[in-house]
Residue frames relative to the residue before (quaternion, step in Angstrom):
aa qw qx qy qz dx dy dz
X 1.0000 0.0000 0.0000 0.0000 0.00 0.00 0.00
X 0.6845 0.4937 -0.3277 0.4248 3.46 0.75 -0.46
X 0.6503 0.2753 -0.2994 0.6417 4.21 -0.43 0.60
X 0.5104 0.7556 -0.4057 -0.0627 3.64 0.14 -0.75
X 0.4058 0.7745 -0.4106 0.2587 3.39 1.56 -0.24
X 0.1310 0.8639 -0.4753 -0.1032 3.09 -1.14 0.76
X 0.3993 -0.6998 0.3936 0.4427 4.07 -0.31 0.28
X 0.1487 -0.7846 0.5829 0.1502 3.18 -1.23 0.62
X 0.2539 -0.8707 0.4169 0.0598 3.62 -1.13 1.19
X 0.5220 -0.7100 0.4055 0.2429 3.12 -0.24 1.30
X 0.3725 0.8559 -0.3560 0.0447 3.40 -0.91 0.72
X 0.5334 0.0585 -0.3120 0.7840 3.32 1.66 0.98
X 0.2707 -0.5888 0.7566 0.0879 3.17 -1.94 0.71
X 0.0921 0.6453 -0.7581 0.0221 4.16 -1.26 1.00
X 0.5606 -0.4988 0.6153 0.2414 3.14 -1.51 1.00
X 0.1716 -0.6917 0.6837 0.1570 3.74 -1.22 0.68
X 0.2516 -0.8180 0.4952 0.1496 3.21 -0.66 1.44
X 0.6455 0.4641 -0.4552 0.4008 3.42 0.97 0.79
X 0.7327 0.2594 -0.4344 0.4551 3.29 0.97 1.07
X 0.8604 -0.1172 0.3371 0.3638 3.38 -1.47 -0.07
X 0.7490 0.0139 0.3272 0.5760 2.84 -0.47 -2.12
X 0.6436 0.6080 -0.4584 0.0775 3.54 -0.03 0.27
X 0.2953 -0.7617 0.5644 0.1187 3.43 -1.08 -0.03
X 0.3108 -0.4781 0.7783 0.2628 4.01 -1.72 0.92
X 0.4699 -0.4174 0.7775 -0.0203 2.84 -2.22 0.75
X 0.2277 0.5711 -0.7837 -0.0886 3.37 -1.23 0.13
X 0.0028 -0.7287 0.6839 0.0365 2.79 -1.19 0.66
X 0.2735 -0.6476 0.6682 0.2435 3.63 -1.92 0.03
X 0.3451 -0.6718 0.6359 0.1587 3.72 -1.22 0.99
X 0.0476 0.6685 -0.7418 0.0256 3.29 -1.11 1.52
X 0.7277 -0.5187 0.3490 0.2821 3.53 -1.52 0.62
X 0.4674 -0.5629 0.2826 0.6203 3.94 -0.19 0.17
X 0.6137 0.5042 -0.4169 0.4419 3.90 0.49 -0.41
X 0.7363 -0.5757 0.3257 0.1427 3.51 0.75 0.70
X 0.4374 0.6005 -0.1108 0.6602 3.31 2.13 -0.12
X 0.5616 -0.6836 0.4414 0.1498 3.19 -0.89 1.50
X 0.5364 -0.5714 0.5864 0.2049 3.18 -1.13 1.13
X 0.5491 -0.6775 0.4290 0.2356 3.32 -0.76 1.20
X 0.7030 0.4248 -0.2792 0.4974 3.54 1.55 -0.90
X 0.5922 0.6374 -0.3437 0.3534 3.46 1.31 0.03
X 0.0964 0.9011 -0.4188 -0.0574 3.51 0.39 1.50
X 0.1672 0.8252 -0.4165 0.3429 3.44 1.58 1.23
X 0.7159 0.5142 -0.1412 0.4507 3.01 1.24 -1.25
X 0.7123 0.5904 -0.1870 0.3302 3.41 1.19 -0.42
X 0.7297 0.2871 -0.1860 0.5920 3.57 1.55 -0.19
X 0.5997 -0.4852 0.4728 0.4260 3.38 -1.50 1.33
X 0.1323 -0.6912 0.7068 0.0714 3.24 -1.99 0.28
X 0.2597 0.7931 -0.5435 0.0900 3.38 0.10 1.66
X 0.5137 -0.7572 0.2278 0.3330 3.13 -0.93 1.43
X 0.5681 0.5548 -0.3943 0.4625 3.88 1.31 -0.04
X 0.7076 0.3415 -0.3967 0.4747 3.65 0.99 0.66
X 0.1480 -0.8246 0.5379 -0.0939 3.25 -0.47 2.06
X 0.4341 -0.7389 0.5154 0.0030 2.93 -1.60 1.55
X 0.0544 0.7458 -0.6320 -0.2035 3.67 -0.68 -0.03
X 0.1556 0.7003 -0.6688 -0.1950 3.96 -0.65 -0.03
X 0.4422 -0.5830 0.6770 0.0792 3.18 -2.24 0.72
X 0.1045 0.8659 -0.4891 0.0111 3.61 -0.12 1.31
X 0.3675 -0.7695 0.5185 -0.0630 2.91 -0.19 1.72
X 0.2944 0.6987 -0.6371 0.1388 3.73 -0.31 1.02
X 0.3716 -0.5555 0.6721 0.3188 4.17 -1.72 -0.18
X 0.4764 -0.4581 0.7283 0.1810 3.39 -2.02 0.95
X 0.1216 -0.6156 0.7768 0.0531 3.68 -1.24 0.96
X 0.2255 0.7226 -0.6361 -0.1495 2.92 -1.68 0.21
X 0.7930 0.1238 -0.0076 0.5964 3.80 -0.04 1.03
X 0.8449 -0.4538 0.1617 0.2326 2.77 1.31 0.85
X 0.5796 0.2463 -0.0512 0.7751 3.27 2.06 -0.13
X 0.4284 -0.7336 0.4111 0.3306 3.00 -1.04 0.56
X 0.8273 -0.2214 0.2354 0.4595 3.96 -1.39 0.17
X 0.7019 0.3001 0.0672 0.6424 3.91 -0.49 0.61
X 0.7761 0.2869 -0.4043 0.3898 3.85 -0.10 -0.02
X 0.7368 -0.4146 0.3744 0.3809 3.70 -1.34 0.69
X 0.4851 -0.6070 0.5104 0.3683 3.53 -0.84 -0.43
X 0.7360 0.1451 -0.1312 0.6482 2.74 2.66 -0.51
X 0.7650 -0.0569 -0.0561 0.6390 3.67 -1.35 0.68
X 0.8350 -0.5278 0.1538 0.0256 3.02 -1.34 0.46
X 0.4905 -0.5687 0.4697 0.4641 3.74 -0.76 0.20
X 0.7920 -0.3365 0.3070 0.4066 3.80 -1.57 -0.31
X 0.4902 -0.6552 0.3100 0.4841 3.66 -0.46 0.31
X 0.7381 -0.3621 0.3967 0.4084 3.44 -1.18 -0.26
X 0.6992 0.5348 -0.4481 0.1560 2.97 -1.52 1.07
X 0.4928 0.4512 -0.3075 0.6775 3.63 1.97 0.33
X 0.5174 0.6344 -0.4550 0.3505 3.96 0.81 -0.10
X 0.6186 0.6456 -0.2964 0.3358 3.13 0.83 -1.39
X 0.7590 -0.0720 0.1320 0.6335 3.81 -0.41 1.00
X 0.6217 0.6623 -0.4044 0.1065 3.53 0.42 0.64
X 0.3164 -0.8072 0.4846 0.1159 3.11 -0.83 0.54
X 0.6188 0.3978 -0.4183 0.5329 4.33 -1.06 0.44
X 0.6832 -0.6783 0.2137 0.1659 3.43 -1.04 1.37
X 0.6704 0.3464 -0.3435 0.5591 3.43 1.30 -0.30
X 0.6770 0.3882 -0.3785 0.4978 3.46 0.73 0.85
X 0.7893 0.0920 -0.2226 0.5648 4.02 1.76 0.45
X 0.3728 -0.7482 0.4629 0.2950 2.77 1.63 0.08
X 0.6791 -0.5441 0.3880 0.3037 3.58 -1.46 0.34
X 0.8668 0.2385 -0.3270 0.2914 3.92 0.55 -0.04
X 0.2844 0.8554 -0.3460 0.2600 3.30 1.94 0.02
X 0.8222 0.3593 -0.1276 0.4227 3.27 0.65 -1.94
X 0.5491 0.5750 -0.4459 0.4111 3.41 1.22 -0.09
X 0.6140 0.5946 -0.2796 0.4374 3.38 1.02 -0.98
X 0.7678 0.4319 -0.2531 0.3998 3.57 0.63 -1.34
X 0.7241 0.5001 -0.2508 0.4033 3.17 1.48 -0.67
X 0.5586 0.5619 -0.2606 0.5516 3.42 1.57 -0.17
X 0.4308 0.7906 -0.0932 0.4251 3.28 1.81 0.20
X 0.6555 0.4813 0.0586 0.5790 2.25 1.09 -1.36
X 0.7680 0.2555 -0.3061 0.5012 3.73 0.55 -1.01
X 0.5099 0.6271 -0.4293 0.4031 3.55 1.03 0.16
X 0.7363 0.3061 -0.3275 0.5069 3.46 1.01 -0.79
X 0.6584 0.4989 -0.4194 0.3764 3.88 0.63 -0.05
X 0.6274 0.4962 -0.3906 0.4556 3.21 1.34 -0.35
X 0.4622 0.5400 -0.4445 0.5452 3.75 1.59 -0.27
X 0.6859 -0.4258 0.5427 0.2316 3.41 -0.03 -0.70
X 0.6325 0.6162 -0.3224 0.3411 3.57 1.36 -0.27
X 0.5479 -0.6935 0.4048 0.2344 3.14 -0.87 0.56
X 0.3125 0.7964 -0.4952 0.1511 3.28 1.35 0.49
X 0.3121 -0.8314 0.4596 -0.0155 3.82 -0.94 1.60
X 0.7998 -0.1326 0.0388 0.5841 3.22 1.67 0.14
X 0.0639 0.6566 -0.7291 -0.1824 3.78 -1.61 -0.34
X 0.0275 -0.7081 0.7036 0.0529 3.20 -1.91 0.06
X 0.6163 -0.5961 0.4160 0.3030 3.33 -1.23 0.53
X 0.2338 -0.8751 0.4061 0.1210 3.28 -0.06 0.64
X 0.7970 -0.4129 0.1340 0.4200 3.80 -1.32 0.80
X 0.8005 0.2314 -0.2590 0.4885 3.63 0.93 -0.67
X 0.6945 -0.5596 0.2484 0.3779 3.59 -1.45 0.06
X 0.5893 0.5410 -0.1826 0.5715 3.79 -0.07 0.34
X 0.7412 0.5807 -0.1459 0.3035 3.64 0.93 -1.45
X 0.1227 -0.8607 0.4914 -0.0513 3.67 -0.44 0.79
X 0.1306 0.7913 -0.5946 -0.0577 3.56 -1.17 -0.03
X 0.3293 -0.6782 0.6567 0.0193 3.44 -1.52 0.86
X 0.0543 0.7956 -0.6007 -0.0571 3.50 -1.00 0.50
X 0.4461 -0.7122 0.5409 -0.0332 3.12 -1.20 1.43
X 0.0552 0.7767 -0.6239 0.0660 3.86 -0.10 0.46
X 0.2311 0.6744 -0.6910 0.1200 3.89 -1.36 1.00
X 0.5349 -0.6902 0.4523 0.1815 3.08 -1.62 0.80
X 0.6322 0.3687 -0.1836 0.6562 3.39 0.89 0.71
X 0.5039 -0.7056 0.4456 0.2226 3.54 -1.11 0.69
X 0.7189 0.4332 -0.2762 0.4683 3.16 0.93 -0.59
X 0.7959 0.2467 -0.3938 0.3882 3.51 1.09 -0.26
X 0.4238 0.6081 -0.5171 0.4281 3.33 0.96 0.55
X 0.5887 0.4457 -0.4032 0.5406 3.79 0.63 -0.36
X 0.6607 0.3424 -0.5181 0.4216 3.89 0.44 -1.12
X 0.4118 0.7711 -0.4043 0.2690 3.54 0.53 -1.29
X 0.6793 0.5307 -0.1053 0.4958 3.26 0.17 -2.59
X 0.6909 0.5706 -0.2936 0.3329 4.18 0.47 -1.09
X 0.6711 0.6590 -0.0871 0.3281 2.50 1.15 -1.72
X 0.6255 0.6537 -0.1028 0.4133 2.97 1.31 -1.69
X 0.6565 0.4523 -0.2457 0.5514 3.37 0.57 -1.84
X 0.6088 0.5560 -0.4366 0.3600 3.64 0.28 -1.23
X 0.7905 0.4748 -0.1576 0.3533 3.68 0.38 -1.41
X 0.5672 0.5961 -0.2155 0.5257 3.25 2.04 -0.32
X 0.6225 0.4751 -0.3169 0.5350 3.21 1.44 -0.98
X 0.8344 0.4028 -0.1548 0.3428 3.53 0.78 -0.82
X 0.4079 0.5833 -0.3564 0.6053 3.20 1.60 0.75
X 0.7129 0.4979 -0.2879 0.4011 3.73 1.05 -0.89
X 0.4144 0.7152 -0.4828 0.2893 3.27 1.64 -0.58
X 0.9109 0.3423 -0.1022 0.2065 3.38 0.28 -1.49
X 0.7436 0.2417 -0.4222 0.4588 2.62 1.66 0.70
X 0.7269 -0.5640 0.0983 0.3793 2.72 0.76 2.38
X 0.4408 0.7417 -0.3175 0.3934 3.94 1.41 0.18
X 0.2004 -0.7854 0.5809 0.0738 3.73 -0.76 0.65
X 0.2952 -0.6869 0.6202 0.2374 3.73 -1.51 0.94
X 0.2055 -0.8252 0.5156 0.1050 3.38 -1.32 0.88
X 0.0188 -0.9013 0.4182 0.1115 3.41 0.75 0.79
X 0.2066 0.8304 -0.4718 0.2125 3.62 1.11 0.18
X 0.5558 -0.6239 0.4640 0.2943 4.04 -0.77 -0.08
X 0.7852 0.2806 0.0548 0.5493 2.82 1.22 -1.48
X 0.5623 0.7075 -0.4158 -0.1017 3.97 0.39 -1.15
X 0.4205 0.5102 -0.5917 0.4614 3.48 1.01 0.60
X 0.5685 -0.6980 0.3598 0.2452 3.51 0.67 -0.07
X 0.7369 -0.4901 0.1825 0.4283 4.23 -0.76 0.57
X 0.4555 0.8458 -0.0291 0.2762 2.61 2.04 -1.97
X 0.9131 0.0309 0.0210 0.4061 3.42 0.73 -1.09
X 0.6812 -0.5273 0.2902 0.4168 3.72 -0.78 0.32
X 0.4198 0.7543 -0.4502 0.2283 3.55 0.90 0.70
X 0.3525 -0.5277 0.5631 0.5293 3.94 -0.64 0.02
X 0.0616 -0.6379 0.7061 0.3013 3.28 -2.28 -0.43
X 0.6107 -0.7195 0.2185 0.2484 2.99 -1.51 0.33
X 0.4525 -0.6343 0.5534 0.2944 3.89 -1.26 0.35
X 0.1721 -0.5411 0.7559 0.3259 2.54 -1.70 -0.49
X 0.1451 -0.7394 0.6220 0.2131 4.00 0.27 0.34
X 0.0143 0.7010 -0.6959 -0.1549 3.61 -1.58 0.58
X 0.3505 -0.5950 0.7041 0.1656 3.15 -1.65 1.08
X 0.0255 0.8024 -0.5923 0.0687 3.42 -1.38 0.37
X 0.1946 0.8122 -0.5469 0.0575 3.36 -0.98 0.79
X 0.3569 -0.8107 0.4465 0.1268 3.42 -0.79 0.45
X 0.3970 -0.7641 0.2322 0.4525 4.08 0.02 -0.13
X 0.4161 0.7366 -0.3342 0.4154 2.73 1.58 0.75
X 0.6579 0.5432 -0.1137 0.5092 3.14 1.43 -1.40
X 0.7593 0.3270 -0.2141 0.5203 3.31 1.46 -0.95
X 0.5591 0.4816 -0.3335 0.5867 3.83 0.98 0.18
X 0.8306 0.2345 -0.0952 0.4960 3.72 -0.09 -1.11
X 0.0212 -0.8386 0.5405 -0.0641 3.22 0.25 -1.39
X 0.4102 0.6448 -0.6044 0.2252 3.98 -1.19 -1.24
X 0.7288 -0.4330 0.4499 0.2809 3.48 -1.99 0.39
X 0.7102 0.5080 -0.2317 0.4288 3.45 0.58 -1.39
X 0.7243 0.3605 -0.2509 0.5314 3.79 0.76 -0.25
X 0.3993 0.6076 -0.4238 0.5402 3.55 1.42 -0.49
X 0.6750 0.6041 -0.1764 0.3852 3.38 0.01 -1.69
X 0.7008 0.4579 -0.1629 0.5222 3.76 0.85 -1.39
X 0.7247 0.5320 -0.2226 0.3771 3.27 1.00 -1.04
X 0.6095 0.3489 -0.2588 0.6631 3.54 1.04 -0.97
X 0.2592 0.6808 -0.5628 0.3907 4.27 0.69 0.10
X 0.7497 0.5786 -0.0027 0.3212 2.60 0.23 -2.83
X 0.6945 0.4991 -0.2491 0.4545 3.61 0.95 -1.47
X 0.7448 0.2817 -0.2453 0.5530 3.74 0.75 -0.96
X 0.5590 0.4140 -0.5791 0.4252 3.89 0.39 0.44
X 0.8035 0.3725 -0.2153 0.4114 3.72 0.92 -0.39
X 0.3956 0.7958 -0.4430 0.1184 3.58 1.85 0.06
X 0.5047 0.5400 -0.4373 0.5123 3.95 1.15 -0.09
X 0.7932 0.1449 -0.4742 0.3535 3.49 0.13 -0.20
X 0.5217 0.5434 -0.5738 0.3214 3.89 0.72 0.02
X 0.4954 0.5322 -0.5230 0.4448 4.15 1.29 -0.81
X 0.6042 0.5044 -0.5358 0.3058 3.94 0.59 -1.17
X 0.8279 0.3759 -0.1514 0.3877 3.69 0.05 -1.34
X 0.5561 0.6235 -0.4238 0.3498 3.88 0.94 -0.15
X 0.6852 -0.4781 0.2667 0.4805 3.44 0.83 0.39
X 0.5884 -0.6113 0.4455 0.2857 3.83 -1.47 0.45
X 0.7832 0.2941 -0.1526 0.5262 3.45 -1.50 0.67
X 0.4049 0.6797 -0.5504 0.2667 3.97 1.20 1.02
X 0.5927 0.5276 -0.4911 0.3594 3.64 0.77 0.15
X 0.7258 0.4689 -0.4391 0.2461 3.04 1.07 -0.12
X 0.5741 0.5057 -0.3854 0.5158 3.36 1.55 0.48
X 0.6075 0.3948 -0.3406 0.5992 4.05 0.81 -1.27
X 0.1189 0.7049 -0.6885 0.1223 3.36 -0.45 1.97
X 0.4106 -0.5644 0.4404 0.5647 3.16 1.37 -0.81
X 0.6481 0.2981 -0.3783 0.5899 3.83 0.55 0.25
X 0.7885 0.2404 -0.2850 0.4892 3.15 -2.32 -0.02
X 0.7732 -0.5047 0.2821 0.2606 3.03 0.47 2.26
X 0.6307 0.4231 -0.4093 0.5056 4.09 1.09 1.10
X 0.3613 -0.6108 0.6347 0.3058 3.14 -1.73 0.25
X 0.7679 -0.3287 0.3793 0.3981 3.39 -1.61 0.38
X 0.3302 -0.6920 0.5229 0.3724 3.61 -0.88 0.55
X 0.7574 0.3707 -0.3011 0.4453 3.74 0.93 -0.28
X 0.2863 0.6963 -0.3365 0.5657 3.73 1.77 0.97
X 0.1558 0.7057 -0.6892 0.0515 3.97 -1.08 0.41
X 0.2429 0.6699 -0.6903 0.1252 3.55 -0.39 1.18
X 0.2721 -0.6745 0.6787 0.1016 3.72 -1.83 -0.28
X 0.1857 -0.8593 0.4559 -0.1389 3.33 -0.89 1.66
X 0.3173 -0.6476 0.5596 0.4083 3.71 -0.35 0.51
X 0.8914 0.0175 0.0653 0.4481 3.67 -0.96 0.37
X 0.1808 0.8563 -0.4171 0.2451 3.73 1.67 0.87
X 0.0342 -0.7598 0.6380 0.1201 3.61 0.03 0.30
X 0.6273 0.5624 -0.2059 0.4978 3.93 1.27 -0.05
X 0.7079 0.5328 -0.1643 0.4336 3.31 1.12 -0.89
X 0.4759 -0.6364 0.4149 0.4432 3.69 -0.47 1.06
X 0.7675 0.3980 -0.1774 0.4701 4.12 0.60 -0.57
X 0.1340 0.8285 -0.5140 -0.1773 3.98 -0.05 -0.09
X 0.2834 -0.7881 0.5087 0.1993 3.33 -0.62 0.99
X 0.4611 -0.7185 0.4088 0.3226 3.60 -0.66 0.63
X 0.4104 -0.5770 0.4867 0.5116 3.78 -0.69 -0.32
X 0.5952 0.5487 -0.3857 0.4426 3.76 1.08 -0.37
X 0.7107 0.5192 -0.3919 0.2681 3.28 0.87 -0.34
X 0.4856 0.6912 -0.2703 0.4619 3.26 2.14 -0.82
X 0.5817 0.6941 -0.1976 0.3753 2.83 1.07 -1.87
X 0.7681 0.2654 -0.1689 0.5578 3.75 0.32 -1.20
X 0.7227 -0.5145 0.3025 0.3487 3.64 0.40 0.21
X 0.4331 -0.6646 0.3563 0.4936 3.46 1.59 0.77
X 0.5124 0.4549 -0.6471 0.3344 3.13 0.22 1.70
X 0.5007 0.6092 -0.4953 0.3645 3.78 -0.91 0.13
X 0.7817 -0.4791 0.2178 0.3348 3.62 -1.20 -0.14
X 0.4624 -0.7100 0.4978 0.1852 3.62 -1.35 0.29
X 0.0622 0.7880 -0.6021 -0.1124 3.68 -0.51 0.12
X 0.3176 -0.6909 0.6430 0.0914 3.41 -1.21 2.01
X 0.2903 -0.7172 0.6063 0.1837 3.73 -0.79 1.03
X 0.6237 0.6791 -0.3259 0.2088 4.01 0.65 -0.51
X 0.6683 0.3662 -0.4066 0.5039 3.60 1.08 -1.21
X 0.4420 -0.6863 0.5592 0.1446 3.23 -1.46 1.14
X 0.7480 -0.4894 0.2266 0.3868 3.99 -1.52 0.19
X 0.5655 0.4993 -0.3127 0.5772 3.48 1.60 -0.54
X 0.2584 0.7853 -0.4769 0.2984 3.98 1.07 0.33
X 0.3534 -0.7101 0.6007 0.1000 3.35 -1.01 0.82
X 0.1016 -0.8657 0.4278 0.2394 3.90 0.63 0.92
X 0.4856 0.4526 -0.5271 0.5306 3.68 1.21 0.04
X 0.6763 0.4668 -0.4505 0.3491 3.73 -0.48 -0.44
X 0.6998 0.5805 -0.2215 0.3524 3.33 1.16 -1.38
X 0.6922 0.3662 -0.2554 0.5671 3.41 0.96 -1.08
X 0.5377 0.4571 -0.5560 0.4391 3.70 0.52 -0.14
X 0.5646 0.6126 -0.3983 0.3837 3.47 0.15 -1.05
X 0.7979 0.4086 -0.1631 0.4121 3.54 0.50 -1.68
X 0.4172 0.6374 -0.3566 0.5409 3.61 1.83 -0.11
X 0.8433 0.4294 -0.2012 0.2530 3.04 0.16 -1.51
X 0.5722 0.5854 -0.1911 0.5416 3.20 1.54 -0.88
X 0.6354 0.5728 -0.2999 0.4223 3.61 1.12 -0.53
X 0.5983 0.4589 -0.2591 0.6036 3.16 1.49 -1.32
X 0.5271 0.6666 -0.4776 0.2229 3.50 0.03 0.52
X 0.7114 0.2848 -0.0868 0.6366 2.73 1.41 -1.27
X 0.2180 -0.8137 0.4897 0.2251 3.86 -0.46 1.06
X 0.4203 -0.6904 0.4738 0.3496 3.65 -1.07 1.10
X 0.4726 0.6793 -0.5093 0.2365 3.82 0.78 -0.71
X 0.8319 0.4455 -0.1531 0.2933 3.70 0.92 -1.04
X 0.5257 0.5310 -0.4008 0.5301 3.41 1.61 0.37
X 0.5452 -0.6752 0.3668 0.3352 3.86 0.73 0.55
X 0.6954 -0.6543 0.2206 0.1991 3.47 -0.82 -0.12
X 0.5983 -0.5512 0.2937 0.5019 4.16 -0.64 0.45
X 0.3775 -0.7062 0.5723 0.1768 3.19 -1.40 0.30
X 0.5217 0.6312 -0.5153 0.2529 3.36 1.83 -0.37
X 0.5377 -0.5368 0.5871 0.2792 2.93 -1.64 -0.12
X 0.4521 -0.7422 0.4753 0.1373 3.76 -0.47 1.02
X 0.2836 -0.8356 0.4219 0.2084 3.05 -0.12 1.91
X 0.2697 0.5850 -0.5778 0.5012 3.89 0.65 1.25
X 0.8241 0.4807 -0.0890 0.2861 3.08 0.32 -0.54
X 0.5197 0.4599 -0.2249 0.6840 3.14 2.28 -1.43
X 0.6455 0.4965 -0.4125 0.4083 4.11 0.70 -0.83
């Protein structure tokens, strides 16, 4: 308590669509000397707007202690109707109202929110957030959860963003936070030979992306429930297992187009995460793998 002042910096503005006149703040916390708040990891990664993010937040509805849909005891059927599902013993009766009322809250903020679906276990959910820049996808992503947490109040309902909270123990998925990513490099040029460098780049650095992907990942990167090992770096066409999934579109177009990192979990800091995925890019320079053969759809039109 004693020094504690700190300065806050405006730096995105969302309409709150539950008031009138109101308005979110983002803001970053720098120290009074104008210097970044050590907890402020906003401040720490470039923010160009031709590198685009998608994240996949994957979180569970609690109520009383259990999630949405579960017994008061042991457990509901196993997995495997949840997934994108839909009819009441698979969302039960207050889930879809919630997720879908969600939604118009964050478009009416202004977010970029591009979907949700039930997800593989009971109770489980996900939202996905897409911006054209790192830094505002992550404010975006904040924003979002915030408006999720504060929608659940009223109907007496809790967010669990944990990794794990059904626990190691049992046959349950946990949650992510998948990141998509691309660069205009990846989506213009692209080719095998820089692919190849890039995922290089990813497994010489896969300890420090586990540091920043969020807390409590071992207790998901088991290598099951659709992960790789947290102490593991492979890459998969169409891998729902693999710490990297390559799309078939991405092959397809000449291994250009986007990536999806399977590792930073739902309790994920999405500044920390996309910096990470920056930094590791800048490792490997695109200037030195030569140039696209596409053909410039100016040209195909």
């Amino acid at each position: 308590g004693s020094n504690s002042d700190c300065v806050r910096k405006p730096v995105a503005v969302f309409p709150d669509p539950a008031k009138a006149s109101g308005a979110f703040v983002m803001c970053e916390v720098l120290l009074p000397d104008g210097t970044a708040h050590p907890s402020n990891s906003r401040a720490t990664i470039p923010d160009d707007p031709a590198t685009w993010f998608g994240f996949e937040q994957e979180y569970f509805l609690y109520r009383d202690g259990v999630p949405l849909g579960f017994p008061r005891e042991g457990f509901p059927p196993p997995q495997g109707e949840y997934y994108t599902g839909v009819g009441y013993k698979n969302v039960g009766d207050t889930a879809r109202e919630i997720v879908d009322t969600h939604i118009d809250l964050c478009l009416a903020a202004g977010i970029n929110l591009e979907g949700i679906n039930a997800e593989v276990a009971k109770g489980q959910w996900e939202f996905q957030i897409f911006g054209k820049g790192s830094k505002r996808a992550a404010d975006e992503m904040w924003v979002a959860r915030y408006l999720l947490v504060r929608l659940c109040e009223k109907y007496m309902v809790d967010v669990n963003f944990h990794p794990k909270p059904l626990g190691m123990e049992f046959d349950w998925n946990g949650s992510g936070m998948h990141t998509n990513f691309s660069t205009e490099h990846m989506r213009e040029v692209g080719g095998e030979e820089y692919f190849e460098a890039l995922m290089a780049a990813f497994d010489d650095h896969k300890h420090d992306h586990i540091a920043v992907y969020g807390p409590d990942n071992h207790m998901r990167l088991t290598g099951l429930h659709e992960t790789q090992s947290i102490d593991k770096f492979n890459y998969g066409l169409a891998d729902r297992g693999a710490s990297v999934r390559v799309p078939h579109s991405f092959v397809n177009n000449g291994y250009r187009g986007y990536l999806e990192d399977r590792r930073p979990n739902s309790l994920g800091d999405p500044y920390r995460i996309a910096g990470r995925i920056l930094q590791t890019i800048a490792v490997v320079p695109p200037d030195v793998f030569g140039t696209s053969d596409r053909v410039p759809e100016e040209a195909m039109a």
